[in-house]
Structures are given as C-alpha cells and as structure tokens.
C-alpha positions as CSV (number, residue, x, y, z in Angstrom):
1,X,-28.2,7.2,26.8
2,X,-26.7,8.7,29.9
3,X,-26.5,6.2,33.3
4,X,-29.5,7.2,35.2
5,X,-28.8,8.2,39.1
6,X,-31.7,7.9,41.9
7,X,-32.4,7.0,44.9
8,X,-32.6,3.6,44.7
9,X,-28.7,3.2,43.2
10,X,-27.4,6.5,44.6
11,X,-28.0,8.5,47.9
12,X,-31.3,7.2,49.7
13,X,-33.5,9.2,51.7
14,X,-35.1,6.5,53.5
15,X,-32.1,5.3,55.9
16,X,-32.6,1.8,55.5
17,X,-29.8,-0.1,55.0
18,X,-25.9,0.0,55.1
19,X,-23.9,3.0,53.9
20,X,-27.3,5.3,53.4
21,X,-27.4,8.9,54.3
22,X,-30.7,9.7,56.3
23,X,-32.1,13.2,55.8
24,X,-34.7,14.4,59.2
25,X,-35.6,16.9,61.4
26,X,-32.1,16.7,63.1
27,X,-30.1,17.1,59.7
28,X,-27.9,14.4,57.9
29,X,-27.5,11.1,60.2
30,X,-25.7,8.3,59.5
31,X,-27.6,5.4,59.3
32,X,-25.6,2.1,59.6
33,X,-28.0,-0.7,60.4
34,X,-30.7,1.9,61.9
35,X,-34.1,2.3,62.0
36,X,-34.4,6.3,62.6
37,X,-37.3,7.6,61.7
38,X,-38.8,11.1,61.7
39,X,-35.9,12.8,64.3
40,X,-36.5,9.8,66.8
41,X,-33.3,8.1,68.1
42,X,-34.7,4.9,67.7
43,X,-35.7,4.0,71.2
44,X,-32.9,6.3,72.9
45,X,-34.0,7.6,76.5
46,X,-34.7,11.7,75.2
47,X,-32.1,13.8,77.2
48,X,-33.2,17.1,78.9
49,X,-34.9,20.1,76.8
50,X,-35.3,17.5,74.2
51,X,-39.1,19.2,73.4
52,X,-37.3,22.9,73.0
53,X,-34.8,21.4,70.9
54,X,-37.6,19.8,68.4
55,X,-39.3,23.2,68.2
56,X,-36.0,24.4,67.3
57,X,-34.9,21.3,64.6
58,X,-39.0,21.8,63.2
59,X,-38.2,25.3,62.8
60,X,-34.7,24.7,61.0
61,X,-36.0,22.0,58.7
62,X,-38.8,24.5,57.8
63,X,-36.5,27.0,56.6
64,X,-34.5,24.4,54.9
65,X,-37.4,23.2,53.0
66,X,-38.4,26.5,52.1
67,X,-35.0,27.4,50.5
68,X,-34.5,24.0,49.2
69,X,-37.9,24.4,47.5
70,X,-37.6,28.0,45.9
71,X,-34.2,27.2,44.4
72,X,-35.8,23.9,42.5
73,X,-38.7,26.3,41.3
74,X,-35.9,28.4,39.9
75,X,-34.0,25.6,38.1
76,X,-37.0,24.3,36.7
77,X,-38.6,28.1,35.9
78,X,-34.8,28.8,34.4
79,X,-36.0,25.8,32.2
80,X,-38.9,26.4,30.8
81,X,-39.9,23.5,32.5
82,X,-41.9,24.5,35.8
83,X,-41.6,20.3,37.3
84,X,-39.6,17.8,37.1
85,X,-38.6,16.2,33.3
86,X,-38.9,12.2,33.9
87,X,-37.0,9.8,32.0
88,X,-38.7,8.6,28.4
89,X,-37.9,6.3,25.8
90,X,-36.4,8.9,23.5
91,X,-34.3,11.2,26.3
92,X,-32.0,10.3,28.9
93,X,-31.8,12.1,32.3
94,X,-29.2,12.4,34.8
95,X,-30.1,13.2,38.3
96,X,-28.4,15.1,40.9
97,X,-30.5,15.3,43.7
98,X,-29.4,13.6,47.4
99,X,-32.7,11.5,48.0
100,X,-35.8,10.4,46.2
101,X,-37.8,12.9,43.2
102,X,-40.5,15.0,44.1
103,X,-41.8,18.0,42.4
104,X,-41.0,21.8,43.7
105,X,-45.1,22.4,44.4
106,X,-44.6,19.2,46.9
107,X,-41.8,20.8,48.2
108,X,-43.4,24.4,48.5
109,X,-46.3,22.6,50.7
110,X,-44.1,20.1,53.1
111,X,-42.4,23.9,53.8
112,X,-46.0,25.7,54.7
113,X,-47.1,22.7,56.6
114,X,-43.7,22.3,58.8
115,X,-44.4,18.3,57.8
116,X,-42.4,15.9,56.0
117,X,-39.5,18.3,54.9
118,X,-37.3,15.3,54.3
119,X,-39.4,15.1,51.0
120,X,-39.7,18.4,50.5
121,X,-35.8,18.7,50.7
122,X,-35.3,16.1,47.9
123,X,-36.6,18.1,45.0
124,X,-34.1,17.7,42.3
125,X,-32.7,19.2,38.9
126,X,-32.7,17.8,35.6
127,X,-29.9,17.6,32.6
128,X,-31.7,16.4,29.3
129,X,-29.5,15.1,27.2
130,X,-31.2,13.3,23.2
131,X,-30.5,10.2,22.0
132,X,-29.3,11.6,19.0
133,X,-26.4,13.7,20.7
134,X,-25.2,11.2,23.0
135,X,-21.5,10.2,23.2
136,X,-21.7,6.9,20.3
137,X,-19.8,4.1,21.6
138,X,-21.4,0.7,19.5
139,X,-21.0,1.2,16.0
140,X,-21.8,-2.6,15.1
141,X,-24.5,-2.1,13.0
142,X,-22.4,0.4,10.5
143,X,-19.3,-1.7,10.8
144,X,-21.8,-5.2,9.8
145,X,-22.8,-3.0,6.9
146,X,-19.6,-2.0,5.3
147,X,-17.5,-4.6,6.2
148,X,-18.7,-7.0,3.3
149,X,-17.8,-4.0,1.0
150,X,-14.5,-3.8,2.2
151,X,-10.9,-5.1,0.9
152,X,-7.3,-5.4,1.2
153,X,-5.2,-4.7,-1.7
154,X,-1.8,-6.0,-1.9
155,X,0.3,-4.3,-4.4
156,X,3.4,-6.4,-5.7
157,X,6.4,-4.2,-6.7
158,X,10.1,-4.6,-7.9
159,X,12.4,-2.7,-5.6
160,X,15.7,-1.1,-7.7
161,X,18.1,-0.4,-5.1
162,X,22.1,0.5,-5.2
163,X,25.0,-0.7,-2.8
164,X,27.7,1.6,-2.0
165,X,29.9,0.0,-5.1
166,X,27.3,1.2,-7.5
167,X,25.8,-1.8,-8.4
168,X,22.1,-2.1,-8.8
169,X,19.8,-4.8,-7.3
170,X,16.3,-5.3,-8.5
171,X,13.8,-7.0,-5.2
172,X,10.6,-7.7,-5.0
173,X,8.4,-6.3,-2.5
174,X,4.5,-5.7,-1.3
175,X,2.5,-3.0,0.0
176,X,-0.7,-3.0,1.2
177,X,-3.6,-0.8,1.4
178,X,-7.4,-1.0,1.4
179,X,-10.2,-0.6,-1.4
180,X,-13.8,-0.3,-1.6
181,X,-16.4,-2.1,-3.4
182,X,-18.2,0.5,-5.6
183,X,-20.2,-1.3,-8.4
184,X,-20.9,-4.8,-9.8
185,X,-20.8,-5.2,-13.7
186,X,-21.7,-8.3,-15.6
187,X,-17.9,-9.2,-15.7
188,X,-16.5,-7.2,-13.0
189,X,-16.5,-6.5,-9.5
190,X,-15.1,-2.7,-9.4
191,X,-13.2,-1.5,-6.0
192,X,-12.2,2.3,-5.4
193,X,-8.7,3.3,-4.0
194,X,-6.2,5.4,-3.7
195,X,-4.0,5.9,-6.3
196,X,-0.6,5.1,-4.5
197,X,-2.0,1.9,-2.9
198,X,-1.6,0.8,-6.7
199,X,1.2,2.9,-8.2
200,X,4.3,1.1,-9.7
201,X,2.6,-2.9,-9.3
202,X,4.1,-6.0,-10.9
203,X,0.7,-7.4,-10.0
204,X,-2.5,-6.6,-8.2
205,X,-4.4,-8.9,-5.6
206,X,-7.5,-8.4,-3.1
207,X,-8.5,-10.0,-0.5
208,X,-12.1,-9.9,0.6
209,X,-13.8,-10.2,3.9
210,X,-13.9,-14.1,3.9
211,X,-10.2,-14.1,3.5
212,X,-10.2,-15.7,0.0
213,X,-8.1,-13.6,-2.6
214,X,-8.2,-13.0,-6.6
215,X,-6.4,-10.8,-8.8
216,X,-6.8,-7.7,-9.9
217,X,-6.4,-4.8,-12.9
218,X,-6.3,-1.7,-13.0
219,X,-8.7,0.7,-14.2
220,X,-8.0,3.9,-14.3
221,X,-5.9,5.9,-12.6
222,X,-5.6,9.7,-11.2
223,X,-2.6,10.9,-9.6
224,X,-3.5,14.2,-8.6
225,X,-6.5,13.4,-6.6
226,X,-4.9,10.2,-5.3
227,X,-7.5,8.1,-6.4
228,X,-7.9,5.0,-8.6
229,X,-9.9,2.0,-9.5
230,X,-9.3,-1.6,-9.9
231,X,-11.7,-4.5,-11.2
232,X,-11.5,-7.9,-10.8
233,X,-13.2,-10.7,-12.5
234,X,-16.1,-11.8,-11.8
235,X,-15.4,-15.7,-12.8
236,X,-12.4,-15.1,-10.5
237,X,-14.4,-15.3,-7.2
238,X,-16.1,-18.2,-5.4
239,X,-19.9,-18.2,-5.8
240,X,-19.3,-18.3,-1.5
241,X,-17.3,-15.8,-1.6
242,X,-19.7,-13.3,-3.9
243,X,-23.1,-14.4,-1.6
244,X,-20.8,-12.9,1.1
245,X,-19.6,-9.6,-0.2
246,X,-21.7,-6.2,-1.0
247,X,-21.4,-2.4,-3.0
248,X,-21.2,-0.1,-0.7
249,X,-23.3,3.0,-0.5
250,X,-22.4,6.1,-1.2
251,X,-23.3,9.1,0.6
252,X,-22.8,12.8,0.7
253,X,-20.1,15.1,2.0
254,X,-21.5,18.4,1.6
255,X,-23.9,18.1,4.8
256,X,-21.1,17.6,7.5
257,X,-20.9,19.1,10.7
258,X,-18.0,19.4,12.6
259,X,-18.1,17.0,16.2
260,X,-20.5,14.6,13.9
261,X,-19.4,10.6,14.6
262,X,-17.5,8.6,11.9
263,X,-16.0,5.4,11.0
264,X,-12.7,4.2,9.8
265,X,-12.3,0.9,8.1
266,X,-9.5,-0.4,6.7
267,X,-6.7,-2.9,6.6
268,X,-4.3,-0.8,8.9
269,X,-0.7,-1.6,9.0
270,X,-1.2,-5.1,6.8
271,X,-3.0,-6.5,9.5
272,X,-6.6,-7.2,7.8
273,X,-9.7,-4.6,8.2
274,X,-10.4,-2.9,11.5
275,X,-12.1,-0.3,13.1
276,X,-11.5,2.9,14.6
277,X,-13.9,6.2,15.0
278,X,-13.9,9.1,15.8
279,X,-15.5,12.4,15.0
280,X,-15.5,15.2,12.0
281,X,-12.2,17.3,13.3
282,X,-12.5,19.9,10.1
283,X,-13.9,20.6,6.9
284,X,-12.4,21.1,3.4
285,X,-9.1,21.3,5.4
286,X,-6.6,22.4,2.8
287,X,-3.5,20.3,2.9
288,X,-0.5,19.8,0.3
289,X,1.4,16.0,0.6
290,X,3.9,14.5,-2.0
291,X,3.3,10.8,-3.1
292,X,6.1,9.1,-1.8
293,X,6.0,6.1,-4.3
294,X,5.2,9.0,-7.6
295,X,6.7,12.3,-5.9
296,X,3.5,13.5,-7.7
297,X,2.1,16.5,-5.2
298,X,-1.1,15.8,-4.0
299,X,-3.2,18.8,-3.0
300,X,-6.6,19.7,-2.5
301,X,-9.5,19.8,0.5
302,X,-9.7,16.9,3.0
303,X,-11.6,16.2,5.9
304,X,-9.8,15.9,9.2
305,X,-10.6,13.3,11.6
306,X,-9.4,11.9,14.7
307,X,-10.8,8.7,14.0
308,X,-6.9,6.4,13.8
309,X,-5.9,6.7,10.4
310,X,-2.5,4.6,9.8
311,X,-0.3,3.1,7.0
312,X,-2.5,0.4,5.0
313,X,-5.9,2.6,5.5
314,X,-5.1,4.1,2.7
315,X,-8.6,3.4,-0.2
316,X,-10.4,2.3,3.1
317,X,-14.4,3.6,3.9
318,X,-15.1,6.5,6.4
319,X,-18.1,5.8,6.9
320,X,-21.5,8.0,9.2
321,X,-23.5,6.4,11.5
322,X,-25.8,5.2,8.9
323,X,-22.9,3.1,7.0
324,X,-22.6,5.8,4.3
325,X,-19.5,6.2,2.7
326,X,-18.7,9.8,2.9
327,X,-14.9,9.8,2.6
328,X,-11.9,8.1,1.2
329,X,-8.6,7.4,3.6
330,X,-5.9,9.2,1.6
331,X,-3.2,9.9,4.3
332,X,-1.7,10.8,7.7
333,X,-0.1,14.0,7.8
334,X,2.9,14.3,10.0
335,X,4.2,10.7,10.5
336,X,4.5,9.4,13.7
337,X,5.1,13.1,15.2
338,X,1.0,14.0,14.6
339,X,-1.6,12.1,16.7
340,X,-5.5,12.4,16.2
341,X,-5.2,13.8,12.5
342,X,-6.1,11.9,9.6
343,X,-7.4,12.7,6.3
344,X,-10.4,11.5,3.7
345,X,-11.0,12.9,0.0
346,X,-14.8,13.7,0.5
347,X,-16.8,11.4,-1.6
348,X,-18.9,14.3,-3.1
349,X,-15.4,15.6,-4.7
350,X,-14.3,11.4,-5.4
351,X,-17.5,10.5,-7.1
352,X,-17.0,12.2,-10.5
353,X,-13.6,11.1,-10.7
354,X,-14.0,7.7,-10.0
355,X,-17.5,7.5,-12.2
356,X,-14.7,8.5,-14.9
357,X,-12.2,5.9,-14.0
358,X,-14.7,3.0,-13.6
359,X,-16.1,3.5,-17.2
360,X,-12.6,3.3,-18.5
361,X,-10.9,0.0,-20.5
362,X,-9.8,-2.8,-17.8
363,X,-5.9,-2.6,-18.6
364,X,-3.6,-5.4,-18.9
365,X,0.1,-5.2,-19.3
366,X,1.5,-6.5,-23.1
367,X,4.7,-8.2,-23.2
368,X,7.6,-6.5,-24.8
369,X,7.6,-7.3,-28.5
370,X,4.0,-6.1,-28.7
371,X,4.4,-2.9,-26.7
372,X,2.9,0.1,-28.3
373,X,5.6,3.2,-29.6
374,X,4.7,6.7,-29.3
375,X,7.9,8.1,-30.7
376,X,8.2,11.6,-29.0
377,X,10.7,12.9,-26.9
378,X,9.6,14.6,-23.6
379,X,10.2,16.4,-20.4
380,X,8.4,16.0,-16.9
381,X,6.3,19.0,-16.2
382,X,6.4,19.0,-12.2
383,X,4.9,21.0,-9.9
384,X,7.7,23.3,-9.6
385,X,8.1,23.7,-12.8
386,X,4.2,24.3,-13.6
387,X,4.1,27.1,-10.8
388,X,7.4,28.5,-12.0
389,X,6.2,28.7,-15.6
390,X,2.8,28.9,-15.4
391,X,2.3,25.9,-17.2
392,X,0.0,22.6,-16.8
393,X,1.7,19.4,-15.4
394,X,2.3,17.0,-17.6
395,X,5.2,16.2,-20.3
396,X,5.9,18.5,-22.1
397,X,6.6,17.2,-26.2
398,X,10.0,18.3,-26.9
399,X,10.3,16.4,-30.2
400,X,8.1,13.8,-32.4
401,X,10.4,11.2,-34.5
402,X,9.6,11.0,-38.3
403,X,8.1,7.9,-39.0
404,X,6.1,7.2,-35.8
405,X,2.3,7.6,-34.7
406,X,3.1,10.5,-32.5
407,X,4.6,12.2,-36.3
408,X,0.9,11.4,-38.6
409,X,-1.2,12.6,-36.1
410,X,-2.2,16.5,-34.8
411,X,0.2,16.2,-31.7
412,X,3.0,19.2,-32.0
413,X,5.5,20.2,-30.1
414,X,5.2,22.4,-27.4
415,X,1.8,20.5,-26.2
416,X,1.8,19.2,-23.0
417,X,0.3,15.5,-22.5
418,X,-1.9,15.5,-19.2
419,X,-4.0,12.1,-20.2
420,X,-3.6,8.7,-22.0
421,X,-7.0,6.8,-22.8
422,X,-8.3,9.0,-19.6
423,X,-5.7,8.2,-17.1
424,X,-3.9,11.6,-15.8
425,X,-0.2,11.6,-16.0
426,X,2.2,14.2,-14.8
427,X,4.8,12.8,-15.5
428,X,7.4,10.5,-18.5
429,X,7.5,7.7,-15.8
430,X,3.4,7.7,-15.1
431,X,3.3,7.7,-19.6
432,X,5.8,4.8,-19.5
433,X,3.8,3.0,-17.5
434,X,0.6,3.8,-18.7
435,X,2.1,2.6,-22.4
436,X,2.6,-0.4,-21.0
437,X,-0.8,-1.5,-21.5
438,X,-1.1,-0.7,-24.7
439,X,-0.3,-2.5,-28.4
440,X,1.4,-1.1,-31.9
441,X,-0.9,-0.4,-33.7
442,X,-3.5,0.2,-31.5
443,X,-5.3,3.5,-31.3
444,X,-4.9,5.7,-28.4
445,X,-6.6,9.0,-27.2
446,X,-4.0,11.5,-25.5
447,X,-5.5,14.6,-23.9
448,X,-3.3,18.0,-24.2
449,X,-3.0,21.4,-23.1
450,X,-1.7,23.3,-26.2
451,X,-0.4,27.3,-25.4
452,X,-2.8,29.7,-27.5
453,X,-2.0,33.7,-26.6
454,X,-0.4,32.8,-23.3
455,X,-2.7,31.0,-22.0
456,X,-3.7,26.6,-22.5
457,X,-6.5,24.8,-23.7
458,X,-7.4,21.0,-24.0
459,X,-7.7,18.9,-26.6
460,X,-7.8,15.6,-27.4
461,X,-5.9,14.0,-29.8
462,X,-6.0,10.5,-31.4
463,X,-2.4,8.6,-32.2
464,X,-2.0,5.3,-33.2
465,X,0.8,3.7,-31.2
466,X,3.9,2.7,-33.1
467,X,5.3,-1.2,-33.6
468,X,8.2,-2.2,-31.7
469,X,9.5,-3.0,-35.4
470,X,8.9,0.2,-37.2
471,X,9.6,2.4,-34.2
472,X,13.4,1.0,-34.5
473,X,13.7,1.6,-37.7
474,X,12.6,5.3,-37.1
475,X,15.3,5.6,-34.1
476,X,17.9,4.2,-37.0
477,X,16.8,7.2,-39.3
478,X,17.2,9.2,-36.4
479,X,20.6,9.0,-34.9
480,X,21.9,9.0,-38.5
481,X,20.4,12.1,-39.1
482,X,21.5,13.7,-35.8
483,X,24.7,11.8,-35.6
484,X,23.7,10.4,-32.1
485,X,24.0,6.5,-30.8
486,X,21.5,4.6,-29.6
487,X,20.8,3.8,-25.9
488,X,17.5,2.1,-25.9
489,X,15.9,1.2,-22.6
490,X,18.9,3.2,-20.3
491,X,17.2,5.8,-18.2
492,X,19.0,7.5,-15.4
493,X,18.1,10.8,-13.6
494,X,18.6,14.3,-13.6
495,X,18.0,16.6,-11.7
496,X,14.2,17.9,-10.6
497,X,12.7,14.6,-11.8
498,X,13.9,15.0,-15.4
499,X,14.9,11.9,-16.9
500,X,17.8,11.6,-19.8
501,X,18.1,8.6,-22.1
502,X,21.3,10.5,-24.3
503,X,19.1,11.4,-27.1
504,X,17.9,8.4,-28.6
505,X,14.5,9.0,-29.1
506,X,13.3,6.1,-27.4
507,X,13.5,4.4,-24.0
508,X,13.0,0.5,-23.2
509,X,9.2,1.3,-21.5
510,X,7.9,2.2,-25.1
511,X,7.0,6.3,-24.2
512,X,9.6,7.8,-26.3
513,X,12.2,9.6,-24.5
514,X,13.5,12.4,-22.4
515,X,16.4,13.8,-23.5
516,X,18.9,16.1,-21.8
517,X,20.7,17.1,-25.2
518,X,20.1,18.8,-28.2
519,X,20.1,16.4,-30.9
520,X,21.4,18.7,-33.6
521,X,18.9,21.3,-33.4
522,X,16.0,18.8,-33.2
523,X,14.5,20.9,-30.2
524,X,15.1,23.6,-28.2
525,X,13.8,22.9,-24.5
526,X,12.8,26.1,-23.1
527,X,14.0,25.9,-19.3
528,X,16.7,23.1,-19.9
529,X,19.9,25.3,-18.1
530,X,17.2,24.7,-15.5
531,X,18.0,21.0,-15.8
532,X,21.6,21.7,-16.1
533,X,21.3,20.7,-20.2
C-alpha cells in the first residue's frame, strides 16, 4: 500500500510549529515559532489602513475559496466520486493537498460565508490505488513456500580437451544448476530440470535446502524441450533432512498477464538458492538457442521475464505470488550483452513431458562387459539436416549387422530412431549414452519415424540389445565380408556433427556406429557428399 501523506506528516495548515506553512486571510506565511492566527500578526501594533486592507484580504480569500472549492467538485465529479475517498483497510490513498481534508460542500460554504477559508482552501484530491495492483516488494511468504522444494544439482563431467601437439587430456569437471521437487514415490524423491543441467554426467548429486547432499539418477531425458528428471533414493536422505523438504505445486501458465509479479529461485552462479523477481515481460515468446553441452537446438515458446536469470538457474522454480510454479528457468538469451531478459518453459507445456519422463525406469550406468549392443550403423539427423531434407531428427539407420538384435527385430534401414525406452535422442552421441544404461540381452523399446509416400510415421519397435560377446563376433563376420578392419571404440568427427568410426560397425559406447564409408555396398547414405563421404 502506497505511503499515506497529510497534514499531520506533510504540509500543516495550522501554523504550529517549526518549518509549517500557514495558510490565512493574508496568503501563505511562514510560521517559524509563531502563533498567527486568523490574519492577526500576533500582537504586532496594526499599521495605517489596516481595516481597508482586511476588507480587501476577506475579499481575496473569498474568491480563493470559491475557485479552490469548484475545482475539488470537479476532480471529485470527474470521479464519480462527489467527496472525498478516505483511506480503508483494502485501498491505499495518496494525498496531495497543502493542509488538512475537508470535503468540497465544506469548502463551497466557508466561500458563501467569507469565514474560515483556510479550511475551505484545503479541499484535496484523491489517487486510489488496490492492494492487489500495488508495486510487490516482500515476497517472503512465496519464497518460505518453495524454498523447501528447491535443489541444487551438481553434475560431474569428464572434460576431453587437446594441446596444441595433438594430444588429448581427459579432466574432470562440475557444473551446476537447479532442480525442483515434483513428486514423492514410495522409493523415490523425483526433482524436474533442465535437460543440460544433466547432460554428459559421470555422476549426479543434489543438494537440498538444509545443505546435506545425496545422489542422484537420471530419469528420463528430453533434449528438445530441454527438460529432464532425476530421482533420488529415498533411503538416501536423512529422516531430518526429509521432515524439512516439500513437492512443490504446480500451477498454470495459460492465465498470464503481462506486468503480473514473479519469482526466480534458483542456485545462481554455484552459489546456493536465491532470489530475484521480477515481472511477466512476454508471453509465448518464440526464441531458438543451441545446447552448448549437446549442440542439440532448442526451440519453442518461452516466457520472458526480467526477474535475474543467470548461469546455475537453470531447472530452478518461477514461481506467482501464490508460490505456484508456473515456469521452468531454461536460459538467458544474449550472454552478458542482454540485461533484464530471461526465459522459462511454461509449466502448462513442461507438465506432460515431465509426467512422461517421471513414469519412466530409474537408469543406472552398466559397466562395460555387460553393456547392451544394438548393432546398427547410423548417421546424426541434425537440425540442419532435418530442415534441409525434410526429415525428423534423429539417427538415421544406415545399416543393421547380421547377427545382432537390431538384425531379428522389425527395425529397417532408412528408419530414423527419435526414442530409446522413452528418452528422445537426436543424435548417435545422445543413443551412446542412453545405451549405456542398458544390458545384452535386455529388451529395449526404440521409437521411429519410418518414410511412407513421402511423408513419416511413428512406430515403436522392440529390439533386444546384443551381448558384448556375440556383438564381436558379428563385427568379425563383418569386416571379413566387407574386407574392412576393425576400430572398436575410436570415434572422431566429421563435419556437421557426423561421427565416423572407419566402418566397423561398432563403437566402444555400445550404439553401433557411424560410418563415413561405404563398406562394400553395405549402404548407400543418401546426403553423405554432404559429409564429404
């Protein structure tokens, strides 16, 4: 509610006291330590005239009134008022009047009767501003309600870099980002993010709001809308810890009005969770922003906000005034060179996705000798290539080995992958991974766009995942067939994100490979001078 202003903290008409402005038949006087009352000087001997001269200021103040009168009838008629609005629990007034309140009828009579104009002169104007519009500056109440829902997620990585010699390092590194608390299972505390927070981990921990950690697992996964979840155990947290934290609420998107107040939480820069807020800039802003850690593009509708969204908000709340969750931090557009524009997936898009992701298998990496085999050979379906093609991103199966899962099931070449047991990939090094979490032998659902008359349609496709064993002894039959060597596990780059591994059919993640040669007529890739093959 707006500061109130009156006479007894602003200008007074009384003329009592230090630094007050007296209004009376003489005009405005200054009254420093005076006692003037009425026009009388306060005990002054009266000069010559002085009874013309009162006439004359009686007159003057008369007229004064009168104007001063007519033009607060015509605020308060201008209104729809007709008197004076005065301050109630539910509205806040701000004053602008010089002396003390009085209504426009007292003023219209201190004017007929020539008396007391110094009230009649004080008849003031009213701005009414609601509660419910006013400038919001304590958001403790939202921030003590979704803080116990919040997280930091701290994402463990191995860094491959090369020196100028050519020789390649491996590092390990951490990033950090934020998560939500979404639902509580009989095993599993679930948390919603964003999908880079968690792309490429070693390893997966959370912190929650009494600063005691656990690990954590992914979900599921989806690269295109950036988002993802992660569980972690439930025998994995302190009984403290859990009597401390809470699932947040969900709310709605679709009602949002642009100016309306939100909160940001989130664990900015690395720091822990803090808070900034802000206000609903734009709706279903259409933006376009690569993944810098999958160089998967990442379009769709955001909303805008000025509320400070930086590095490590990323999976954090934004939040309405009632602690609703209405958004998901995704990103900053512009770097450092943009100020006062941040982004959030609306949580009316997020929800079905992540309602998806949460209800798939808790995944948790194999070690190599059990590692699951598809046996395909394939190409990364980027963006570019999609829009230039008019195809589906995904990867594209450019061969199936003899001998493997991928070969006794109904996956052909030509179909493009675009899921793995529900997780979206786009790419051979998002399968890799994804394969990673999976045993030989075990049975896998792939999802996949197959052309029909020039056009795609989805199906899904059940393969059960190849041995480490009998996937090498379909590579053997392979490159003696084809004439070819093996080079299991060696992947280097090409070009617009393709991937070669020389032909072998394989590659030392378990996806099968991408191969940037035709292995004696074993396929023909249909855009590969595109790819310099």
């Amino acid at each position: 509610m707006a500061d109130e202003f009156n006479g007894a903290n602003g200008y007074s008409s009384t003329g009592s006291g230090a630094g007050s402005y007296n209004y009376n038949q003489g005009g405005y006087q200054n009254g420093y330590g005076s006692n003037q009352t009425n026009g009388n000087d306060g005990g002054k001997k009266k000069k010559h005239g002085g009874a013309g001269k009162a006439v004359f200021a009686v007159f003057v103040a008369a007229v004064f009134g009168l104007c001063a009168g007519a033009g607060a009838w015509g605020i308060n008629r201008v209104a729809g008022s007709g008197q004076t609005t005065e301050a109630s629990s539910d509205k806040a007034t701000l004053k602008t009047d010089a002396g003390s309140a009085a209504s426009s009828s007292d003023s219209s009579d201190a004017a007929s009767t020539g008396t007391d104009s110094s009230a009649a002169a004080s008849s003031s104007s009213s701005l009414n501003v609601s509660d419910s519009k006013a400038a919001v500056t304590d958001v403790t109440s939202v921030v003590d309600k979704v803080m116990p829902s919040m997280v930091s997620v701290y994402n463990n990585f191995t860094e491959k870099t090369q020196d100028v010699f050519g020789q390649t390092y491996s590092q390990q590194g951490q990033a950090t980002g934020s998560g939500i608390i979404i639902s509580k299972t009989d095993d599993e505390l679930l948390i919603a993010t964003n999908n880079h927070v968690v792309a490429n981990n070693d390893s997966l921990e959370v912190q929650f709001i009494d600063e005691s950690t656990a690990s954590a697992s992914l979900k599921g996964t989806d690269s295109q809308s950036d988002l993802a979840v992660i569980a972690v155990k439930l025998s994995d947290i302190d009984s403290s810890t859990l009597d401390k934290i809470s699932v947040a609420t969900l709310g709605s998107s679709d009602n949002l009005q642009l100016g309306q107040p939100v909160v940001a939480i989130g664990n900015a820069l690395g720091y822990g969770q803090s808070v900034t807020t802000g206000v609903v800039s734009a709706l279903n802003r259409e933006i376009q922003s690569e993944d810098s850690e999958t160089g998967q593009q990442i379009s769709g509708k955001f909303i805008q906000t000025d509320a400070a969204i930086n590095p490590g908000n990323s999976g954090g709340a934004l939040c309405d005034l009632n602690g609703n969750v209405i958004g998901i931090n995704s990103s900053k557009i512009g770097g450092e060179t943009v100020e006062g524009m941040g982004y959030a997936i609306p949580i009316s898009k997020a929800e079905p996705i992540i309602e998806d992701l949460m209800n798939q298998k808790t995944k948790s990496k194999v070690s190599d000798d059990e590692k699951g085999y598809l046996g395909i050979q394939g190409v990364s379906v980027t963006s570019q290539v999609a829009s230039a093609y008019n195809m589906p991103e995904g990867v594209y199966v450019a061969g199936i080995m003899d001998g493997t899962g991928a070969a006794d099931s109904d996956l052909k070449k030509g179909d493009i992958i675009t899921k793995i047991g529900g997780t979206t990939v786009s790419s051979m090094d998002e399968l890799q991974r994804e394969l990673q979490y999976y045993k030989g032998g075990e049975k896998v659902t792939l999802t996949v766009q197959r052309a029909d008359n020039g056009s795609y349609k989805s199906q899904d496709i059940d393969v059960t995942l190849t041995t480490k064993d009998d996937f090498e002894k379909a590579e053997k039959k392979l490159n003696k067939t084809t004439g070819s060597t093996s080079d299991s596990g060696s992947d280097s780059s090409t070009e617009d994100g393709a991937e070669d591994n020389s032909g072998s059919g394989s590659n030392g993640s378990g996806s099968g490979s991408q191969s940037g040669q035709d292995s004696g007529g074993f396929y023909t890739f249909p855009w590969g001078s595109m790819f310099g093959y």
